[in-house]
C-alpha positions in Angstrom: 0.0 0.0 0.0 3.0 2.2 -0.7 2.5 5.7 -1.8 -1.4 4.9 -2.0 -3.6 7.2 0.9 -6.3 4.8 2.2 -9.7 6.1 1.8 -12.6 5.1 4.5 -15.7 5.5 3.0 -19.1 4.3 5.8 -21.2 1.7 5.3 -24.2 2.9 2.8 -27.9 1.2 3.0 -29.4 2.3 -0.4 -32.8 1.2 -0.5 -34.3 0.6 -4.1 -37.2 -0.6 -5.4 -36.7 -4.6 -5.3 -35.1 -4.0 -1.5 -32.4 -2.9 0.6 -28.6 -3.0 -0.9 -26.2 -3.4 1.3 -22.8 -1.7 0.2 -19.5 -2.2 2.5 -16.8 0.0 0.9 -13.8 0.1 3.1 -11.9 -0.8 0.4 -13.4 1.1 -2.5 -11.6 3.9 -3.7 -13.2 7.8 -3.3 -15.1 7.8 -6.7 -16.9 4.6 -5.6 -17.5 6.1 -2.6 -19.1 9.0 -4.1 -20.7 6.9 -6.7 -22.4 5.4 -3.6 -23.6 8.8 -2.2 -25.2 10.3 -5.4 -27.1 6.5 -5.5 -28.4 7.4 -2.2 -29.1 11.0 -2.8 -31.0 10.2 -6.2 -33.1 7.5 -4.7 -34.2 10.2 -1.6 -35.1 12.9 -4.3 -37.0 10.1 -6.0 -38.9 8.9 -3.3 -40.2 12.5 -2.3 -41.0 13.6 -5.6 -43.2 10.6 -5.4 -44.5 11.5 -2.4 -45.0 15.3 -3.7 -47.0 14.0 -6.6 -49.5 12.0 -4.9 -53.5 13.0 -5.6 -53.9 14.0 -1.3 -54.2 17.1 0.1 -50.8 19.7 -0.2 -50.2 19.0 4.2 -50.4 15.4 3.6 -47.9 15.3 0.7 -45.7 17.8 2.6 -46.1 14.8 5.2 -45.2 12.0 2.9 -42.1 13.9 1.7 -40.6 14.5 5.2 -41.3 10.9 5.8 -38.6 10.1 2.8 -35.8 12.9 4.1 -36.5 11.3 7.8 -35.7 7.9 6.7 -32.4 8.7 4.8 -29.9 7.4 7.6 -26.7 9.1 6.0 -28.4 12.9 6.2 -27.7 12.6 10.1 -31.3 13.7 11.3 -33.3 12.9 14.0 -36.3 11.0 13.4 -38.4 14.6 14.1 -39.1 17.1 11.5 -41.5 19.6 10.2 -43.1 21.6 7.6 -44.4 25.6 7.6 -46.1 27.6 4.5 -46.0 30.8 4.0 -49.3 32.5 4.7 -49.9 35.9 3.6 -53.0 38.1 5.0 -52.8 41.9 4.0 -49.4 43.5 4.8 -48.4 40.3 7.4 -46.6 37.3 6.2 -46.3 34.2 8.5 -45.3 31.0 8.7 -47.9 28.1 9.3 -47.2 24.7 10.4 -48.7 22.3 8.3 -46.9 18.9 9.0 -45.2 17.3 11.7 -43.1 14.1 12.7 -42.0 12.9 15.7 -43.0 13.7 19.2 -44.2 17.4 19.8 -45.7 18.8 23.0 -49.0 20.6 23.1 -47.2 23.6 23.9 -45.2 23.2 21.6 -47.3 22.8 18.6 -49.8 25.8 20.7 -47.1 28.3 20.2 -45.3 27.2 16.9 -49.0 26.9 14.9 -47.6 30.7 13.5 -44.4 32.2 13.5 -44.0 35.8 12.8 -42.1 36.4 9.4 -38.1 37.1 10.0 -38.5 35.5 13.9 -36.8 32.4 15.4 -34.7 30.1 13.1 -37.8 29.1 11.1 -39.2 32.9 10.3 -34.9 33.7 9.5 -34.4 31.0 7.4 -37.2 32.1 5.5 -36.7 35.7 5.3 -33.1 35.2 4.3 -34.0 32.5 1.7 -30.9 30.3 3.7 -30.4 27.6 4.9 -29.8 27.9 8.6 -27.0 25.3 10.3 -28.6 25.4 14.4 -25.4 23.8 16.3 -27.6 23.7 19.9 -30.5 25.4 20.8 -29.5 26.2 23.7 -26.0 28.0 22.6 -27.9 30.0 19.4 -29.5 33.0 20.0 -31.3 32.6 17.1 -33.5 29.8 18.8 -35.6 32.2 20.6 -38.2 29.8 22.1 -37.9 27.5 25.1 -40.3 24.5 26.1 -40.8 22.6 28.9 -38.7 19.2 28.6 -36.8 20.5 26.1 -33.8 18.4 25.4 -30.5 19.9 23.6 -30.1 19.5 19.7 -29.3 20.8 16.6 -31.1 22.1 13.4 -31.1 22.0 9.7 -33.8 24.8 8.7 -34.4 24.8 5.2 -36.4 27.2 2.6 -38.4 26.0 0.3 -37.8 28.4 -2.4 -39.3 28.7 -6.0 -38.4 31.8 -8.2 -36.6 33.3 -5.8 -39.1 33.3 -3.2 -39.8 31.7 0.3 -42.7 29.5 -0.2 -42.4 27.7 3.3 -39.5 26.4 5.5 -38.7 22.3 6.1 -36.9 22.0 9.8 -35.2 19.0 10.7 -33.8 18.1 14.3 -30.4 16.7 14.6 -28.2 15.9 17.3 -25.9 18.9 19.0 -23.4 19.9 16.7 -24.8 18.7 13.1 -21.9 17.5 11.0 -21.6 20.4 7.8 -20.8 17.4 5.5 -20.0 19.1 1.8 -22.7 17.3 0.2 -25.7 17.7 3.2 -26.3 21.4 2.7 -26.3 21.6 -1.7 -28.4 18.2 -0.9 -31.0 20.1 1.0 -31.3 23.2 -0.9 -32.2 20.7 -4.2 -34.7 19.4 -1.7 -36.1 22.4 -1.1 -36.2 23.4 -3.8 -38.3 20.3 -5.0 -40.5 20.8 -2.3 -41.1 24.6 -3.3 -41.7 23.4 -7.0 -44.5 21.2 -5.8 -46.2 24.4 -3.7 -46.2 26.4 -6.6 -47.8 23.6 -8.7 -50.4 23.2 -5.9 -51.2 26.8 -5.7 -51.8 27.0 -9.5 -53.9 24.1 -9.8 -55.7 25.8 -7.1 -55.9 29.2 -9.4 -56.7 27.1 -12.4 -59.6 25.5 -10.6 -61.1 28.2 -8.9 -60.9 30.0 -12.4 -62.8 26.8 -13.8 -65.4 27.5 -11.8 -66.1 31.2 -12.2 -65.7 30.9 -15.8 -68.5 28.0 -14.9 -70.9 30.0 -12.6 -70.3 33.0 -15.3 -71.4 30.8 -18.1 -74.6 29.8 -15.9 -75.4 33.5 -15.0 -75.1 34.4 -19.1 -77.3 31.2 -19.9 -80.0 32.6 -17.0 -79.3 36.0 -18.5 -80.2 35.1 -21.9 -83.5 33.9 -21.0 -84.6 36.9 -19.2 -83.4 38.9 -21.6 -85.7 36.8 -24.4 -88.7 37.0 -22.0 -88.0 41.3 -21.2 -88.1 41.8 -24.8 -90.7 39.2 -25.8 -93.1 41.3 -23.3 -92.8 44.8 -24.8 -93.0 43.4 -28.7 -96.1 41.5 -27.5 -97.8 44.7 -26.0 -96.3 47.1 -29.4 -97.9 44.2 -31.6 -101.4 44.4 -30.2 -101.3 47.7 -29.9 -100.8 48.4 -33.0 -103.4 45.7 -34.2 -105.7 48.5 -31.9 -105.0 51.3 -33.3 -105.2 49.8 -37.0 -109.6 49.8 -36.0 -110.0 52.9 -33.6 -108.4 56.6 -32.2 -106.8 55.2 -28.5 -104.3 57.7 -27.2 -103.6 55.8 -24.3 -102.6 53.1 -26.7 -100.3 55.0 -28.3 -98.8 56.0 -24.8 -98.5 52.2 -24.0 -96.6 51.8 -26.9 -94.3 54.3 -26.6 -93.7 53.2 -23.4 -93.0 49.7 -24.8 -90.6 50.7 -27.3 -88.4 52.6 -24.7 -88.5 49.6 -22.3 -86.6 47.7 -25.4 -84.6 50.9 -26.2 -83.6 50.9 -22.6 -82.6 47.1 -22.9 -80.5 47.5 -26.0 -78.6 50.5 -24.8 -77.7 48.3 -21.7 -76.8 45.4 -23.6 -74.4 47.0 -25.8 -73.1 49.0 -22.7 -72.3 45.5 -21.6 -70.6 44.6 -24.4 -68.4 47.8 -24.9 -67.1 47.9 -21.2 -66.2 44.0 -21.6 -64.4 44.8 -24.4 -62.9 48.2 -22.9 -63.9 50.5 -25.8 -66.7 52.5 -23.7 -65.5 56.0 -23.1 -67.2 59.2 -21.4 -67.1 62.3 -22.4 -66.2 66.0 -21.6 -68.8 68.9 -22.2 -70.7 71.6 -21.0 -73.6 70.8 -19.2 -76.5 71.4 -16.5 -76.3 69.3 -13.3 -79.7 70.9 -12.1 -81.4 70.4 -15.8 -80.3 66.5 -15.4 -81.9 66.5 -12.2 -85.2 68.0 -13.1 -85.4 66.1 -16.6 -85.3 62.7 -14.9 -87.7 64.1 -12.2 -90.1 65.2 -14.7 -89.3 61.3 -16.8 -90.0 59.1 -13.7 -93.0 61.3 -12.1 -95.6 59.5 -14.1 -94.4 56.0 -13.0 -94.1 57.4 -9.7 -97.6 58.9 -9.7 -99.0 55.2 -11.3 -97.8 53.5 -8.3 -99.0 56.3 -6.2 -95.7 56.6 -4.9 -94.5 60.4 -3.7 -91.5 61.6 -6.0 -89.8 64.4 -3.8 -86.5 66.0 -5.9 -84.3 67.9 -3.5 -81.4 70.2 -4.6 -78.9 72.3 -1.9 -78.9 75.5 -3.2 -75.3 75.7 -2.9 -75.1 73.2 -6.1 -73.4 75.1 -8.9 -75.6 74.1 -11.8 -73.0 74.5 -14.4 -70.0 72.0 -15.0 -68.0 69.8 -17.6 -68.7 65.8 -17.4 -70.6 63.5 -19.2 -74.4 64.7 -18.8 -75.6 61.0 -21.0 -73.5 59.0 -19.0 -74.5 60.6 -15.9 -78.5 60.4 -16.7 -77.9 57.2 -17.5 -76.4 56.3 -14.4 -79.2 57.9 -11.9 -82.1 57.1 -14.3 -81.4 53.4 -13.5 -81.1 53.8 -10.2 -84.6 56.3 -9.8 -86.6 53.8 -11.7 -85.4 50.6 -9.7 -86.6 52.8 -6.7 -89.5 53.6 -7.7 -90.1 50.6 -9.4 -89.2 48.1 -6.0 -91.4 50.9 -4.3 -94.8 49.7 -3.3 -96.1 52.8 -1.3 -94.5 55.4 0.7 -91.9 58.4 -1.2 -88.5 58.0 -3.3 -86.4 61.0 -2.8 -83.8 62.3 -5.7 -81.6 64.7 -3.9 -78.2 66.3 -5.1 -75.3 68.4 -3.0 -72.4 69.4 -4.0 -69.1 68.5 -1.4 -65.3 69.7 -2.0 -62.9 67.2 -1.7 -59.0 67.6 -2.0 -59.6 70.9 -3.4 -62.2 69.8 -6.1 -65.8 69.6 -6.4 -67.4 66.4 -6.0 -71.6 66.1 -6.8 -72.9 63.7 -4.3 -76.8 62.3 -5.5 -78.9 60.2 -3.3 -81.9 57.9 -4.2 -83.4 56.9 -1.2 -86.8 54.7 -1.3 -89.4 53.5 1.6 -89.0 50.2 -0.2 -88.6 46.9 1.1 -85.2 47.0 1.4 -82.5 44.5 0.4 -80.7 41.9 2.0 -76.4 41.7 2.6 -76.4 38.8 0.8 -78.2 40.0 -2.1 -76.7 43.4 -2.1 -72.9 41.9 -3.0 -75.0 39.8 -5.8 -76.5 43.0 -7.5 -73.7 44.7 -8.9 -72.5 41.5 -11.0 -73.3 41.7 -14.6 -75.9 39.2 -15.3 -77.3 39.1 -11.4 -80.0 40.1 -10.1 -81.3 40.1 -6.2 -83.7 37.7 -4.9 -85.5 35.2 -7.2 -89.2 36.3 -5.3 -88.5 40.0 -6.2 -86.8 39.1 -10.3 -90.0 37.2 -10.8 -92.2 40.2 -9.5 -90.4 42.9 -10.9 -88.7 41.6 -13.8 -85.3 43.1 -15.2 -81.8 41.4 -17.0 -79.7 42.1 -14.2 -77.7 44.2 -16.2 -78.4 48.1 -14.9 -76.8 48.3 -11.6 -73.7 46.4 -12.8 -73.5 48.9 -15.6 -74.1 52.0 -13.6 -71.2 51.1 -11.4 -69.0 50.7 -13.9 -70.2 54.2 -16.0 -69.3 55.6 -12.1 -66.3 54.6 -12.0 -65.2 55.3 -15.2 -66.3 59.1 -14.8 -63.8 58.9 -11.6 -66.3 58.2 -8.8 -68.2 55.9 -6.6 -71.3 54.0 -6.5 -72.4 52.7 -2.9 -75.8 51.2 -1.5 -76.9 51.0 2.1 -79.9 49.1 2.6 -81.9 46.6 5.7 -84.7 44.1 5.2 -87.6 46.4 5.6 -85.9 49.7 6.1 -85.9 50.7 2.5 -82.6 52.0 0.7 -79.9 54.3 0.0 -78.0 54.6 -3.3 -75.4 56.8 -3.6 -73.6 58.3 -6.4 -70.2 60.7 -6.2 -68.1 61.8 -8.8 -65.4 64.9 -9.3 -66.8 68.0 -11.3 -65.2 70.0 -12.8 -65.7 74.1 -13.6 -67.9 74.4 -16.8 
């Protein structure tokens, strides 16, 4: 054995799919040896991306996978281990604990649920997208909590990192002192960085499926839309058809009223369908002119007063004085907005008043025009108040078969709000009537 350096390399268990292989290598040379390590480490990155790619829930994968990095002897871990994910909510980021192995204490898994972003080994390792070497937790500062029992050891804390983020952290108890073997610590990073591969696949099939099933519940909604939209024009063309059949025979003013009123019912329709359409598409735009707040106000007064007066409902307009009729906006879009929301009042109205009132309020140096329509109606529910401004919703299946309607105007008139630079609100209760409420910036005509 003259000028040869003897090379000790320990015995290796590498466990493959027909069994165990034992491998004694005293008297292999080094590349055998590490021949014998990458065997090892491929089979371990093997077995937990199998584990990673079973069809169970993302904690019991995360489970699985630990399982296979707990059961490779030659990593030098204890058989305790566990998982955190990242959890975001708002401006605070935390890690949760998801999986565990090993023996915990109540207290321990109590106070460890969450761990404050940048905190402890776990919240560090995370932040710093490192991987954290603990020698004893009772030496490192870094180790900032204590339990009960608590026995000395070491740590490897690992990131699981995709794209150059922190998806979660693995954390894997050792005894004191780990060994910084060269291979353990490049070894772990690839395993984390599997790991973090398989949370970002998780978290877009979840995106992908939640996305299925809007684009499923919007393609209901359309279908349901369609049908009202058949049966609100159906109704009009019915009334304009025999109307006209009437007036063919005999002198009926009235008739003629009917139909008029039948006819802008489907004008009313159209205009909101292709409303739809254009904002969908983002081609609708609003304009800039010279125009009359107060002559808006009194037109759709003087508009809605007849249906108001059928119904024998009180139509009260109310204007502050201190309203500054003239300004520059978009007087169409603008009528448009408030006329839906006037007739919806009046028409969900059974008895009682509906209020039209306007003010004008100065906001970071500008002037804002704040209009109310406020009804005695019946009022509508939370539930159906976040439904009501989807396109193709309406509120409660009672009150669409009463009243009728596409589900289309509310949804629009939000929209036409915001794309004149202000805000559409409702506050309503269960038999307390409602409040709608427009504001929008003016500006000097």
């Amino acid at each position: 054995m003259a000028g040869h350096q003897a090379v000790l390399i320990e015995v290796a268990l590498i466990q493959l799919e027909a069994g165990w292989l034992t491998v004694l290598s005293p008297s292999r040379d080094a590349e055998q040896g590490r021949q014998v390590l990458r065997a090892v480490q491929a089979e371990a990155r093997a077995r937990v991306s199998r584990a990673l790619q079973e069809p169970t829930p993302l904690a019991e994968r995360l489970g699985a996978a630990l399982d296979a990095i707990l059961a490779l002897e030659d990593l030098g871990v204890a058989a305790r281990g566990g998982v955190f994910l990242r959890v975001d909510s708002g401006d605070q980021r935390e890690l949760e604990l998801v999986a565990t192995r090993g023996a915990f204490t109540d207290e321990f898994l109590a106070a460890e649920g969450r761990v404050p972003w940048g905190e402890c080994l776990c919240g560090r390792a995370a932040e710093s997208g490192e991987i954290l070497v603990s020698q004893d937790c009772f030496e490192d500062e870094r180790h900032q909590r204590q339990y009960l029992g608590m026995q000395a050891h070491g740590h490897y804390i690992v990131p699981l990192m995709a794209s150059g983020e922190a998806l979660g952290v693995l954390f894997l108890y050792t005894e004191p002192h780990p060994t910084r073997a060269e291979w353990r610590i490049p070894f772990l990073r690839e395993i984390g960085e599997l790991i973090g591969l398989a949370i970002t696949n998780h978290h877009l099939a979840e995106r992908i499926r939640v996305s299925l099933q809007e684009a499923e519940a919007a393609s209901r909604a359309k279908t349901r839309f369609l049908s009202l939209v058949s049966h609100e024009i159906r109704n009009p063309l019915t009334t304009i058809s025999s109307t006209l059949q009437v007036l063919k025979r005999e002198q009926a003013p009235e008739l003629v009223v009917s139909a008029q009123e039948a006819t802008a019912d489907i004008l009313r329709l159209v205009t909101d369908l292709l409303d739809t359409t254009k904002i969908e598409a983002g081609k609708l735009e609003v304009e800039a002119v010279d125009f009359d707040v107060c002559h808006v106000l009194s037109g759709l007064a003087m508009l809605h007063a007849p249906q108001a007066e059928t119904k024998g409902v009180k139509l009260v307009l109310e204007v502050d004085g201190r309203l500054m009729c003239a300004a520059v906006g978009d007087p169409l879009r603008l009528r448009q907005v408030l006329e839906n929301l006037l007739g919806n009042a009046i028409k969900f109205t059974e008895r009682g008043e509906v209020r039209l009132r306007a003010r004008e309020t100065p906001r970071e140096g500008r002037r804002w025009l704040e209009v109310e329509v406020v009804d005695s109606g019946p009022g509508i529910s939370p539930k159906d108040q976040e439904r009501l401004f989807t396109p193709y919703a309406q509120g409660s299946t009672a009150t669409a078969r009463k009243h009728g309607g596409t589900g289309l105007g509310l949804g629009i008139a939000r929209q036409l709000t915001e794309l004149m630079g202000g805000e559409l609100f409702l506050e309503s209760e269960l038999g307390a009537g409602t409040t709608a409420r427009v504001t929008m910036p003016l500006t000097n005509a």
